[in-house]
SEKOL-758898 format. One record per residue (C-alpha): residue number from 0; x negated, y, z negated. Coordinates in pm, whole numbers, plus 50000, padded with zeros to 5 digits. Layout:
BEGIN
     n      xx      yy      zz
   NUM       X       Y       Z
...
//
This chain:
BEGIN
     n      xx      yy      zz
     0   79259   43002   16405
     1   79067   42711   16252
     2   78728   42566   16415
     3   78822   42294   16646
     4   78641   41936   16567
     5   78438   41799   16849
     6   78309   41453   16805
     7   78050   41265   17057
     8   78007   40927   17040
     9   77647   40864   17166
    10   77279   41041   17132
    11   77181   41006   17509
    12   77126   41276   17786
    13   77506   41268   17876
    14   77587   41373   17488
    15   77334   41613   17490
    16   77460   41751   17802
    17   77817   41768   17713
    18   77704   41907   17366
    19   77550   42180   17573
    20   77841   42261   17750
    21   78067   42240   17468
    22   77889   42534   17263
    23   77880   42731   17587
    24   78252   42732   17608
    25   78312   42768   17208
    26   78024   42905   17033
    27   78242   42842   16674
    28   78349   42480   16696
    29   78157   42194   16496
    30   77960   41959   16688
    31   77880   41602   16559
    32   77700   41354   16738
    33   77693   40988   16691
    34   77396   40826   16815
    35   77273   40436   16790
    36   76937   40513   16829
    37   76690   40618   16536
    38   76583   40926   16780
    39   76742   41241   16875
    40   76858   41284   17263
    41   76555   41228   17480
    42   76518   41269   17837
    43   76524   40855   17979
    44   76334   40898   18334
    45   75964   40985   18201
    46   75979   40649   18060
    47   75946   40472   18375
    48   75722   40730   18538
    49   75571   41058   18379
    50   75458   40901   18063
    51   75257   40657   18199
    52   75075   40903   18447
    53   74943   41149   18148
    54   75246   41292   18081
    55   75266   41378   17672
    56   75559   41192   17479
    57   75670   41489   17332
    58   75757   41616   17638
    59   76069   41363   17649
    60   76247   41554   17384
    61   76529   41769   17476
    62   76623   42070   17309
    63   76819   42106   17021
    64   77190   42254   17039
    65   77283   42486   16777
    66   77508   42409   16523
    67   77515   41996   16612
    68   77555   41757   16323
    69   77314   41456   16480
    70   77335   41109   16288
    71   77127   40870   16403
    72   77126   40519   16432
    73   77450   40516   16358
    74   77734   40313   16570
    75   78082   40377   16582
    76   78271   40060   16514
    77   78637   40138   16567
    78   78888   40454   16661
    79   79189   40537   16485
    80   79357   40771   16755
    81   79662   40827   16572
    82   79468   40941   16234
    83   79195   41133   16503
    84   78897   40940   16322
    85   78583   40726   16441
    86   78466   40458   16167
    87   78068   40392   16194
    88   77882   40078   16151
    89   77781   40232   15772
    90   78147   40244   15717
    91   78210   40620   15694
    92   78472   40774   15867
    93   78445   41147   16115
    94   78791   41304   16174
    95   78756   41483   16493
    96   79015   41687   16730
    97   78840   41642   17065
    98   78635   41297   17089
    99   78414   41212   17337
   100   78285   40831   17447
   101   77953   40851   17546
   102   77866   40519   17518
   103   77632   40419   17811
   104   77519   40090   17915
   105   77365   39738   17795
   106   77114   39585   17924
   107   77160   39259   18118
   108   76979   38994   17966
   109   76847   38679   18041
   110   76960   38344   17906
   111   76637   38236   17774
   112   76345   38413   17598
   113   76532   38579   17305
   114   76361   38884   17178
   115   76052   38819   17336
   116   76132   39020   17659
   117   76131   39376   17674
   118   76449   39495   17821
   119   76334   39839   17907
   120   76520   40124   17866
   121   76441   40312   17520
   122   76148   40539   17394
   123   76086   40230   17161
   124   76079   39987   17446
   125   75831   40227   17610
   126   75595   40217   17275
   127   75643   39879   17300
   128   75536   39790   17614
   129   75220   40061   17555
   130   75115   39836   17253
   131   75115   39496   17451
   132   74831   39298   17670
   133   74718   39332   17982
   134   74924   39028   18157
   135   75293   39169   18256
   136   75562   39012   18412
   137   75855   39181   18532
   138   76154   39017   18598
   139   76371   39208   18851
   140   76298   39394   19197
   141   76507   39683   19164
   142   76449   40042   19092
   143   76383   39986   18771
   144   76162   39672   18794
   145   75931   39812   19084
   146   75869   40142   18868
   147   75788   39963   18533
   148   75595   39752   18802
   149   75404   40069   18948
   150   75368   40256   18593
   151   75178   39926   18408
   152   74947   39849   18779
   153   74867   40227   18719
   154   74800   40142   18379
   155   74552   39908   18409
   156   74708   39614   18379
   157   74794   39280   18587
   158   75148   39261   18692
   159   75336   39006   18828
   160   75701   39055   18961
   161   75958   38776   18995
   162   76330   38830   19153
   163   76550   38646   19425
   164   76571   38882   19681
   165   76382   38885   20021
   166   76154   39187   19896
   167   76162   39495   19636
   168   76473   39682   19608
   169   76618   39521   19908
   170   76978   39525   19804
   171   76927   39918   19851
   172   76696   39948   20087
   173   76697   39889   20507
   174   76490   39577   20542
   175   76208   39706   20693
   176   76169   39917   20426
   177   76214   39712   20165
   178   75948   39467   20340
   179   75704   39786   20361
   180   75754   39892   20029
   181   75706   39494   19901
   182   75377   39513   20095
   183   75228   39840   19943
   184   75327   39697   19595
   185   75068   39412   19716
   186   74804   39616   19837
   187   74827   39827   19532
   188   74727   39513   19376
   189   75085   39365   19219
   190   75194   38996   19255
   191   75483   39036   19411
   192   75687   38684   19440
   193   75999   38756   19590
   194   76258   38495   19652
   195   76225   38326   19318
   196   76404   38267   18985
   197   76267   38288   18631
   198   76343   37949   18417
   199   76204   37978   18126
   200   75983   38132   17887
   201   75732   37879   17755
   202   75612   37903   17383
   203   75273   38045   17556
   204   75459   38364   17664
   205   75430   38206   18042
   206   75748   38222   18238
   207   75873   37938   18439
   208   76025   38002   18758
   209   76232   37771   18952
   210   75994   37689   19267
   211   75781   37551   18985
   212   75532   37844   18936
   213   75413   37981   18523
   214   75305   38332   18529
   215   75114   38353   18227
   216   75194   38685   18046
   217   75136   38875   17702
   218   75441   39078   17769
   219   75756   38972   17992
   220   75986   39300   18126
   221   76332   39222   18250
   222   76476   39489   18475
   223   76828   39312   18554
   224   77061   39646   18545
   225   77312   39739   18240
   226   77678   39682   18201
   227   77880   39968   18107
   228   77936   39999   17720
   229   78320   39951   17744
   230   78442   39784   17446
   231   78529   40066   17191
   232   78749   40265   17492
   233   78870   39935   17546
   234   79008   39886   17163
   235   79098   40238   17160
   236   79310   40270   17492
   237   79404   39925   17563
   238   79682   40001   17854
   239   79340   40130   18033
   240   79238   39873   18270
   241   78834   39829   18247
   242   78624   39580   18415
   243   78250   39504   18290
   244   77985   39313   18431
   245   77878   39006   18217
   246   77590   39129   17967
   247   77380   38833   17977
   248   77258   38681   18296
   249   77341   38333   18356
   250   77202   38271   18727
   251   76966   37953   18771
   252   76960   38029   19188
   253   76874   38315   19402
   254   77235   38280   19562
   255   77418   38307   19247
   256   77221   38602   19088
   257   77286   38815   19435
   258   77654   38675   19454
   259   77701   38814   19067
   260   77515   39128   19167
   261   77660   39196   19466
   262   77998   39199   19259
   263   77888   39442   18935
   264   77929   39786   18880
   265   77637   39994   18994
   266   77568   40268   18701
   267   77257   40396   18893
   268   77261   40474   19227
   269   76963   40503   19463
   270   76992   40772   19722
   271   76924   40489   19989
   272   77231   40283   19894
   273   77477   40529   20137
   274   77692   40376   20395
   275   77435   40551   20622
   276   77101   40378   20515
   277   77291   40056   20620
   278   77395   40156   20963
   279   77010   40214   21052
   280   77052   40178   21428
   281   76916   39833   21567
   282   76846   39999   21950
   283   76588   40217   21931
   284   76281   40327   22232
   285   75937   40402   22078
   286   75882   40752   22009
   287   75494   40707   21950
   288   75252   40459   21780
   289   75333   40338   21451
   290   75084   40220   21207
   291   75301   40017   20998
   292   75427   39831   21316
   293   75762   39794   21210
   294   76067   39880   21467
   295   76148   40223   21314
   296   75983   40501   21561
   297   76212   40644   21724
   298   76331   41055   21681
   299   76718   40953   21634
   300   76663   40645   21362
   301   76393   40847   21159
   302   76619   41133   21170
   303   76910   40919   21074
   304   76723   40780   20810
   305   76605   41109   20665
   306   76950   41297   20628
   307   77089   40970   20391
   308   76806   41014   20203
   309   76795   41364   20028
   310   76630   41288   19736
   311   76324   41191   19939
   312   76277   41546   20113
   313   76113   41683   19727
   314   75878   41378   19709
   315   75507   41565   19781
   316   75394   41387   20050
   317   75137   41432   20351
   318   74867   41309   20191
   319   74774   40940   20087
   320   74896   40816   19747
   321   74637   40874   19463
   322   74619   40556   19261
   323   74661   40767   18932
   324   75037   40833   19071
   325   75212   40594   19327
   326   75532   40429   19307
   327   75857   40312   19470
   328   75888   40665   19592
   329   75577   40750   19728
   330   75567   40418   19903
   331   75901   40530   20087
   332   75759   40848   20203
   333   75456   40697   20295
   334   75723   40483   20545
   335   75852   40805   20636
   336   75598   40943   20791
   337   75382   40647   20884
   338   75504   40756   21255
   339   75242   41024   21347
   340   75345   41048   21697
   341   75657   41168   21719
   342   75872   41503   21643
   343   76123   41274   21428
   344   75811   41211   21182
   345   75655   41542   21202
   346   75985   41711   21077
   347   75997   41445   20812
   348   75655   41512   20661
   349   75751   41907   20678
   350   76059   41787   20445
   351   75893   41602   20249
   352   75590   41850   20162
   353   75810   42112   20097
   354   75985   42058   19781
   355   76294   42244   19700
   356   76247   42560   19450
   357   76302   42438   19066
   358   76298   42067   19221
   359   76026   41843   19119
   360   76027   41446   19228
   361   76021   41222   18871
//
């Protein structure tokens, strides 16, 4: 019986993953791997977190599969499904009986400021951003934005953050967290401007925003979300109906950018973005004193709170944020258990210090 042909279209952690699983299930069948980066398949979340605490860059690498064919920054262009063959951007063409469209996601850009913003979200965007001053401005409160936020304050340097929302990560969060984590990013010493729109980037490397402010900056990161790498499914199955957020960012007010986001497809979830973190109840009796003073005390909302939020029980906690290692996530348990007086917080500490076995928070 002849070798079956397995082709993946993309380097990244899901074409590792699936190259993984393929060799598992046929130890025989050849393997190639098509991947637009010059690197091969890398783990992405250290970027934003683990390198810049210490962490060494060659931990990022993940292990090799046997018998894959990896070419590298390498795109495919165009599939021929009735000849079974991908055409790359160097013009050669890979036959293939099983093909697999790993594609991932673009970044969102802006519509100003070219190549002069760093839209993170490569190892060479992270060696990038290692290499430039010590004035940052990071465009975007999301995940994404408040880590490469945290990771460069840890790193020494002064960062500024700029995005339309009421406070950081607030399309995800429950308000009062988002406002708690939006102060801790200030007392860890970021400029946090929420509630604002970028303009323009002057010749200077200062960004404009719309109230009238320049941030002056040697290096500008935009954390605006990705769009779903659709087109070559989309030329290859065309009866498939596909929908894509715009790639480039065209917002000049607060109200559009949330409209537009509001609308997109979400390729990374938070574990606070649940049906549940948005019902947090409203009615609530004090459970004990709170030293955040924020309405969130009570057993049954803490509680509440604490089952939509899974991920959070493996964040090491019960202790106060070293400034060698804080972040969106530590700030959130720190809300967690800010509420020393009552059971609800006790049991949430005990969850949160005890991380599952072979579970480590990123």
């Amino acid at each position: 019986m002849a070798e079956k042909r397995y082709l993946i279209v993309g380097g990244g952690m899901t074409a590792h993953a699936a190259a993984q699983g393929i060799r598992e299930l046929d130890p025989r069948g050849a393997i190639t791997m098509l991947g637009a980066e010059p690197h091969p398949p890398y783990a992405r979340p250290p970027l934003s977190k683990a390198l810049w605490k210490g962490q060494p860059e060659d931990s990022v690498w993940l292990p090799q599969v046997a018998g894959v064919k990896l070419l590298s920054g390498r795109r495919a262009t165009s599939v021929d499904r009735k000849a079974r063959r991908v055409t790359d951007d160097r013009g050669e063409s890979h036959g293939y009986d099983k093909l697999l469209l790993a594609t991932g996601g673009t970044p969102r850009r802006l519509p100003f400021g070219g190549d002069s913003v760093v839209y993170y979200r490569t190892l060479d965007d992270y060696r990038r951003l290692r290499r430039a001053g010590k004035r940052a401005v990071v465009i975007g409160g999301g995940f994404i934005g408040s880590e490469i936020a945290a990771a460069l304050s840890i790193d020494g340097r002064q960062v500024s953050m700029i995005f339309p929302e009421d406070g950081i990560c607030a399309r995800a969060f429950p308000k009062d967290l988002a406002a708690f984590v939006t102060g801790y990013y200030r007392e860890k010493g970021v400029q946090v401007l929420a509630g604002d729109v970028p303009t323009a980037i002057s010749e200077s490397g200062a960004v404009r925003s719309k109230s009238g402010r320049e941030l002056p900056a040697d290096v500008v990161v935009a954390g605006l979300g990705i769009a779903p790498e659709t087109r070559l499914a989309e030329e290859a199955a065309p009866a498939i109906p596909t929908s894509s957020p715009p790639a480039t960012w065209r917002g000049s007010t607060a109200t559009s950018w949330r409209r537009r986001s509001a609308s997109s497809t979400r390729t990374t979830r938070t574990p606070w973005a649940g049906s549940r973190a948005r019902r947090w109840p409203e009615r609530r009796s004090p459970g004990g004193t709170c030293r955040c003073s924020t309405r969130t005390c009570s057993t049954s909302a803490t509680r509440q709170w604490e089952r939509s939020t899974r991920a959070l029980r493996r964040l090491p906690t019960g202790r106060s944020p070293s400034a060698k290692g804080w972040s969106t996530t530590s700030a959130t348990a720190a809300f967690a258990a800010c509420c020393s007086g009552t059971p609800g917080a006790r049991w949430t500490t005990r969850a949160l210090s005890s991380p599952s076995p072979g579970r480590t928070a990123t």
